[in-house]
C-alpha positions in Angstrom: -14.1 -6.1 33.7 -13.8 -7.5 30.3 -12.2 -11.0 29.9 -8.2 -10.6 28.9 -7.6 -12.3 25.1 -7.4 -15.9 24.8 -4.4 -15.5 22.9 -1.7 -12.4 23.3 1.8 -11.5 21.6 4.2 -11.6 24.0 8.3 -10.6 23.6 9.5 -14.0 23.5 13.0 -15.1 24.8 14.5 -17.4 21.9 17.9 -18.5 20.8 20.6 -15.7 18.8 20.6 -15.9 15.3 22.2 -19.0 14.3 21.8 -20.0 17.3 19.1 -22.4 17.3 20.4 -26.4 16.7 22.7 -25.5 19.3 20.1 -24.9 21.7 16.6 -26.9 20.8 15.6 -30.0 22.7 12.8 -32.7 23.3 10.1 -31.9 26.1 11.3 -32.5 29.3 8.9 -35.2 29.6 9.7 -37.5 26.7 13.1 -38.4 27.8 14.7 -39.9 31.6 17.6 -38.5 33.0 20.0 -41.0 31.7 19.0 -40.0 28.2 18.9 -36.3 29.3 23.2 -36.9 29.9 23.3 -38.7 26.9 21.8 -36.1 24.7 23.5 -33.0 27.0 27.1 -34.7 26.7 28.4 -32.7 23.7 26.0 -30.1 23.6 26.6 -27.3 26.0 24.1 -24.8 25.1 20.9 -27.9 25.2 17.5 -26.4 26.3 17.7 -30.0 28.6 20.6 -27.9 30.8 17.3 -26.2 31.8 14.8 -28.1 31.5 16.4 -31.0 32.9 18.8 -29.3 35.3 19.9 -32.6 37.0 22.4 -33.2 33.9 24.3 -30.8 35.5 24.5 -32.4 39.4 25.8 -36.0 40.3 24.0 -38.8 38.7 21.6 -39.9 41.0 20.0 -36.6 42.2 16.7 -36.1 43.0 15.2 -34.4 39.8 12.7 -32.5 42.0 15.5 -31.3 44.9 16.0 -28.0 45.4 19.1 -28.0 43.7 17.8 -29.0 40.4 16.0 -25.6 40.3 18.6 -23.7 41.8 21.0 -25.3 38.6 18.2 -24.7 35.8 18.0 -20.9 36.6 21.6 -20.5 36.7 22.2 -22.2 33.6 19.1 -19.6 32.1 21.1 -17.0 33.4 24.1 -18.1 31.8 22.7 -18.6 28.2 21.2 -15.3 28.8 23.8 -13.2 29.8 26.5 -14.9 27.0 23.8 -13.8 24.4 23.3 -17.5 22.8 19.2 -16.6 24.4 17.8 -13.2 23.5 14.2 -11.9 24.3 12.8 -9.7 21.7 12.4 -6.1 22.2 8.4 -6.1 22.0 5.1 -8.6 21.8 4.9 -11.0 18.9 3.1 -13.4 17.6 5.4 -16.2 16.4 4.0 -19.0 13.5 5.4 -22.3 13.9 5.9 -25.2 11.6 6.5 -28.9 12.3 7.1 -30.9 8.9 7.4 -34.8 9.7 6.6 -38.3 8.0 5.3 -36.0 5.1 2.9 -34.2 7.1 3.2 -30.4 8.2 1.4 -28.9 10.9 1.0 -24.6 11.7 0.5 -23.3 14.6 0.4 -20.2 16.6 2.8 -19.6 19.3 1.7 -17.1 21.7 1.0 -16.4 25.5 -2.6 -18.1 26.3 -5.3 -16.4 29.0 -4.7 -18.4 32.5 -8.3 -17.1 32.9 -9.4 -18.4 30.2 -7.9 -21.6 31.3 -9.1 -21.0 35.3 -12.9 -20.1 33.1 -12.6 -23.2 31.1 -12.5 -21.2 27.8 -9.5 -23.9 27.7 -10.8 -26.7 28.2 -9.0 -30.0 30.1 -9.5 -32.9 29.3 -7.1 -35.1 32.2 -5.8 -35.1 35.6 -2.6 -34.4 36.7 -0.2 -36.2 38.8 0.8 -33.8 41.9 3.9 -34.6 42.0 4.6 -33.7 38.4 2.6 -30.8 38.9 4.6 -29.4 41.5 7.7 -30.4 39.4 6.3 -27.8 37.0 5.5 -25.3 39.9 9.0 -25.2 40.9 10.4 -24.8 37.7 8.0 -21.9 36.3 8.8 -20.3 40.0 12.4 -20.9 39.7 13.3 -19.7 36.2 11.0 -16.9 36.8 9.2 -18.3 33.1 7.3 -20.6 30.9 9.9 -22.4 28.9 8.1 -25.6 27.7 4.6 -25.0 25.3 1.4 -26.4 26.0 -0.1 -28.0 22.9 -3.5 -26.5 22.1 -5.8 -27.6 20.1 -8.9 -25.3 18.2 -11.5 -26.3 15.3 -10.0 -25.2 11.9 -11.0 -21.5 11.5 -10.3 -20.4 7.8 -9.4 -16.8 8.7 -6.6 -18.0 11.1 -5.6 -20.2 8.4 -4.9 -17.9 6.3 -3.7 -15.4 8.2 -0.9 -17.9 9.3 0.0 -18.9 5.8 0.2 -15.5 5.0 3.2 -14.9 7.6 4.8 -18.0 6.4 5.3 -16.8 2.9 8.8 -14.7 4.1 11.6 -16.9 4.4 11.2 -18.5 8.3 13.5 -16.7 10.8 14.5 -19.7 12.5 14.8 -23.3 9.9 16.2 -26.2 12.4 16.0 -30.2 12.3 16.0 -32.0 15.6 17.7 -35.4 16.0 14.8 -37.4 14.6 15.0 -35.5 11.6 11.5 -33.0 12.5 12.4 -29.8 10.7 11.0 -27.1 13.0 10.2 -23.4 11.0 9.3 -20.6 13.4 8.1 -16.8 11.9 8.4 -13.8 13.9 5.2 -11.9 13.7 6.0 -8.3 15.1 3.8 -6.0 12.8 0.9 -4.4 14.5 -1.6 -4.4 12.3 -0.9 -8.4 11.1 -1.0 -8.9 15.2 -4.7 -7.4 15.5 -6.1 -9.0 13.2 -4.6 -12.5 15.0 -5.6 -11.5 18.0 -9.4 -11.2 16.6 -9.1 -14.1 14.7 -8.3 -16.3 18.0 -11.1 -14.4 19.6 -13.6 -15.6 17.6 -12.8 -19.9 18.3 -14.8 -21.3 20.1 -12.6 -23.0 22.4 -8.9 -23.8 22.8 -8.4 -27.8 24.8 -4.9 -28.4 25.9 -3.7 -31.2 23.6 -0.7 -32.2 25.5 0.3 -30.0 28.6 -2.2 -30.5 31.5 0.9 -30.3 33.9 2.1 -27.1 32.5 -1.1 -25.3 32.6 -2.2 -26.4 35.7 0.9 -25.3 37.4 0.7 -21.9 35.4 -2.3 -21.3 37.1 -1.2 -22.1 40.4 1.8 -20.0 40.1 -0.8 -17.0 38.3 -2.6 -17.8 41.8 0.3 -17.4 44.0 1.3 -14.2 42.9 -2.1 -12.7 42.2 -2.2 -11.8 38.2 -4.8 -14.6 37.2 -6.5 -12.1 35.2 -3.5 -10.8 33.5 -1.1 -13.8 33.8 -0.6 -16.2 30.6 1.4 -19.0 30.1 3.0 -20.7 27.1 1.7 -22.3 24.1 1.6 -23.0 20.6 -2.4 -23.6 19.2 -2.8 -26.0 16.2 -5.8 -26.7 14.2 -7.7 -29.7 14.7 -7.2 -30.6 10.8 -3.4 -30.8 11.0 -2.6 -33.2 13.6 -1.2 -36.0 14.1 -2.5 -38.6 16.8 -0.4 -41.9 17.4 -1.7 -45.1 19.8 -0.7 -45.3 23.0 0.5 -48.8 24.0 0.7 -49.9 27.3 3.2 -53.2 29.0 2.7 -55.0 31.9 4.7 -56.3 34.6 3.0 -59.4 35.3 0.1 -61.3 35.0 -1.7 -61.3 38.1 -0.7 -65.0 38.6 -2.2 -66.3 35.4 0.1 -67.8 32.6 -0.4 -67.2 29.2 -3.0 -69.4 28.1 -4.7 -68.7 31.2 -4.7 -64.6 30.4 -5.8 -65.6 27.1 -8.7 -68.1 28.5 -10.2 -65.1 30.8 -9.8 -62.9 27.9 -11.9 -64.8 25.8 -14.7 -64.2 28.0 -15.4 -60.9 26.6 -13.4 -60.6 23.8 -13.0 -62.6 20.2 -9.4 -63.6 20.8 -7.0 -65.2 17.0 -4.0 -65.9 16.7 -1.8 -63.9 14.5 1.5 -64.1 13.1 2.4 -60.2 12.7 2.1 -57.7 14.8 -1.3 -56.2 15.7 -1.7 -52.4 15.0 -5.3 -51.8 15.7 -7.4 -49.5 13.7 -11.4 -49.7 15.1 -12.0 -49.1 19.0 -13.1 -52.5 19.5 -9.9 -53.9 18.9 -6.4 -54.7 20.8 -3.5 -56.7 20.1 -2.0 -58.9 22.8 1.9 -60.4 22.6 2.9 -62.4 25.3 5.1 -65.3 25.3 6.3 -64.5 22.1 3.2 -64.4 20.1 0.3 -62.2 19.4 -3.3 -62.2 19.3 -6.1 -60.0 18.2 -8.7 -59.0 20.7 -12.0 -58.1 19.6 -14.8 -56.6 22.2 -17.8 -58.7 21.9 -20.8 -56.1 20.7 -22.9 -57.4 23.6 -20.5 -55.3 25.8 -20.4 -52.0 23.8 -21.3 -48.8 26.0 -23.7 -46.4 25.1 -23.1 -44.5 21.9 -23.6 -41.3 23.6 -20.6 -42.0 26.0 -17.6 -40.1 25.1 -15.2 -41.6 27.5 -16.3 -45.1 27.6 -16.5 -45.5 24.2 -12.7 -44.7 24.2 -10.7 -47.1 23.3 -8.4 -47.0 26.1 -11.7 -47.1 28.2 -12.6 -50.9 26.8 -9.7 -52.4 27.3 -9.5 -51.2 30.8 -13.1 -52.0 31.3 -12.3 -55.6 30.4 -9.5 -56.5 30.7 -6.3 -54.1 32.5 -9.2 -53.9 35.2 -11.3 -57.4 35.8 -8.3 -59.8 34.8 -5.0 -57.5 35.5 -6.3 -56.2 38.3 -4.8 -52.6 37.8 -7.6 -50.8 38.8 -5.5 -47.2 39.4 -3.6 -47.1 35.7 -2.2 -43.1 36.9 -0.8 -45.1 40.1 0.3 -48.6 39.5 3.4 -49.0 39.5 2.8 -52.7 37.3 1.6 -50.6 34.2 3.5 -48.5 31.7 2.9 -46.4 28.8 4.9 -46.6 25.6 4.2 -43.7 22.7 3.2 -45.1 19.2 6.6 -43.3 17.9 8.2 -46.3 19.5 6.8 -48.6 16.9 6.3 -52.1 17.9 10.2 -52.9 18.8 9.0 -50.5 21.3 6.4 -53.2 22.4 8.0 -56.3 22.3 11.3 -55.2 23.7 10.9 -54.9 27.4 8.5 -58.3 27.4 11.3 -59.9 25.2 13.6 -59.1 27.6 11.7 -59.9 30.6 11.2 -56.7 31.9 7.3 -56.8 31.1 5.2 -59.8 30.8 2.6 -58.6 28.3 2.3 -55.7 25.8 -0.9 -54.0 24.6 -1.3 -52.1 21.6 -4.4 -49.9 21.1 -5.8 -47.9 18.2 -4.8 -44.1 18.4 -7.2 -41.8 19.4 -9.4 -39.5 17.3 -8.9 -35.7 17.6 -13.1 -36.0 17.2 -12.7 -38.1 20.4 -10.8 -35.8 22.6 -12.7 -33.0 21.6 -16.0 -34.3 22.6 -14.6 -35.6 26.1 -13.5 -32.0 26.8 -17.1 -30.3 26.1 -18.6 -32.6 28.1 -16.7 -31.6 30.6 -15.8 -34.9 31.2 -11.5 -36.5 32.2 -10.2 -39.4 29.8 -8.3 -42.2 30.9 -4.7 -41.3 31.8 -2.1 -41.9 28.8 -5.0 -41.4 25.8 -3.2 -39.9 23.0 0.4 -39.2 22.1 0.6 -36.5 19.1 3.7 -36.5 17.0 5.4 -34.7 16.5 7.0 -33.0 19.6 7.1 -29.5 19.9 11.2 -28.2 20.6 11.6 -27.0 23.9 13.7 -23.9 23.9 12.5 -22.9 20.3 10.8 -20.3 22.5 10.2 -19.2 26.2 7.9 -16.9 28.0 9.5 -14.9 30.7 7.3 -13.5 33.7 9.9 -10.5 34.7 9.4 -7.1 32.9 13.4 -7.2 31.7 
């Protein structure tokens, strides 16, 4: 049997003309339930209503209760059947814009091969958490759909390119800013012929790597696996080039010290790094170095070369790698960064107030900022086959949930 297309049209449910600000909303995953209410209060038609179902039961609910499912579906059903969500009437391709901090990133939204995924013609590049895995499980089996996109990546391909800018000449179907100001431009692509030739194009990359998604993907599969359809089944997701995105540092804050003061984290730290003073922040830029702010100051942290890994390495050269290598690790003690409950993660969009907040306010002892990423870094963990360190890369900016769903039913 030949393999199914790595990337397929597909009849996408999306909100009514018009319709759109009303109903677009950041990932599940960037925002807590408190901010979920927040964001829901005035807005009754927000994706969040769905993708964050709990907004609608007591405060305090289990987020992964039966309920919460139970409410998401019905509130699907609801923006369904009062026409503010209509699916179009056949497959289509869909181009998708994202303009921010005067940068702007295209992409293709379309349904992508679980087999390909299950074959590793989509390549991973992290674990997942089970329990946020089976979050995702629920909710695709719940809602009977894929409502939130996995970010794909590819290698720039200048026939794709082009064919995408070429569908972006029209004037964009859908033209929306979210509340950080991210103007979000989506393209219906229903003609045949402009559809074949996208579906060729995408057949000749050599990859796709999930970007930012694992749990969604996984849990595609799963569900794909449950019902028996891997080779037909797809799941959602919008497939950038490698050229246009935008990669910030992921920081991370500690609860304590593991008994050492200050001076004395700084003392062990100097044992394997080059550790100055320094009166502004520190936003790294090369691997080898980290800023440190506790106690109301910060310091630059600089790996000794002696200590470098092997060239070769494409995960412990990470960044993130080093400084849990020597330091999060040997002198923190947190030796399970996915488990630990004394570690947290705080996206570069957060900027350094981010940072120095919750040590500032004693919620954290010590703040770490990193270097971001490189895309050239991701991609060569994921053909090696190889996981990265949880919390590597935080792309900006989000994609809008509710911009565009898949549904699994044949109505």
């Amino acid at each position: 049997m030949s393999q199914p297309p790595l990337l397929s049209p597909f009849p996408a449910l999306r909100p009514a003309p018009g319709r759109a600000a009303e109903v677009i909303a950041p990932p599940y995953d960037v925002v807590d339930a408190d901010e979920a209410r927040d964001l829901v209060a005035a807005r009754p038609h927000s994706f969040l209503h769905i993708s964050r179902a709990e907004v609608d039961l007591p405060a305090g609910t289990d987020p992964y209760a039966a309920e919460v499912y139970e409410q998401a579906r019905a509130n699907l059903d609801a923006l369904r059947s009062t026409g503010v969500l209509r699916r179009d009437p056949s497959p289509c391709f869909y181009a998708y814009r994202l303009d921010a901090a005067g940068r702007s990133q295209t992409g293709l939204v379309a349904g992508a091969s679980v087999a390909a995924y299950m074959d590793g013609r989509i390549k991973k590049h992290e674990l997942t958490r089970p329990a946020k895995e089976d979050d995702r499980v629920c909710q695709i089996a719940a809602l009977d759909a894929h409502t939130g996109p996995a970010f794909l990546v590819h290698r720039a391909q200048p026939e794709l390119r082009r064919l995408l800018a070429q569908a972006c000449e029209a004037a964009a179907d859908v033209d929306v800013r979210d509340a950080d100001g991210v103007r979000h431009r989506l393209w219906v692509i229903a003609d045949t012929q402009r559809i074949a030739a996208l579906t060729a194009a995408c057949e000749g990359l050599d990859a796709l790597y999930v970007a930012d998604g694992h749990h969604r993907s996984a849990a595609a599969a799963r569900v794909a696996a449950e019902r028996g359809d891997t080779e037909r089944a797809q799941f959602l997701a919008v497939a950038f080039p490698d050229d246009e995105l935008r990669i910030l540092p992921y920081n991370r804050v500690i609860r304590d010290l593991a008994g050492h003061d200050c001076d004395g984290l700084l003392a062990r730290a100097q044992e394997r790094f080059a550790v100055t003073p320094c009166a502004e922040p520190v936003q790294p830029t090369a691997n080898t170095e980290f800023g440190l702010y506790c106690g109301g100051g910060w310091w630059r942290l600089r790996l000794q070369d002696a200590l470098l890994p092997p060239a070769d390495d494409p995960v412990a050269s990470l960044a993130v790698s080093l400084l849990h290598t020597h330091l999060v690790e040997p002198v923190l003690g947190i030796t399970d960064p996915r488990r630990d409950p004394r570690i947290d993660f705080v996206g570069g969009s957060k900027g350094v107030a981010g940072l120095t907040a919750p040590v500032d306010a004693g919620r954290m002892q010590l703040a770490l900022s990193l270097p971001a990423t490189g895309i050239d870094e991701l991609l060569a963990v994921a053909d090696a086959g190889a996981i990265m360190p949880p919390k590597s890369t935080w792309f900006e900016p989000k994609l809008a949930d509710g911009l565009v769903s898949l549904m699994l039913d044949a109505g």
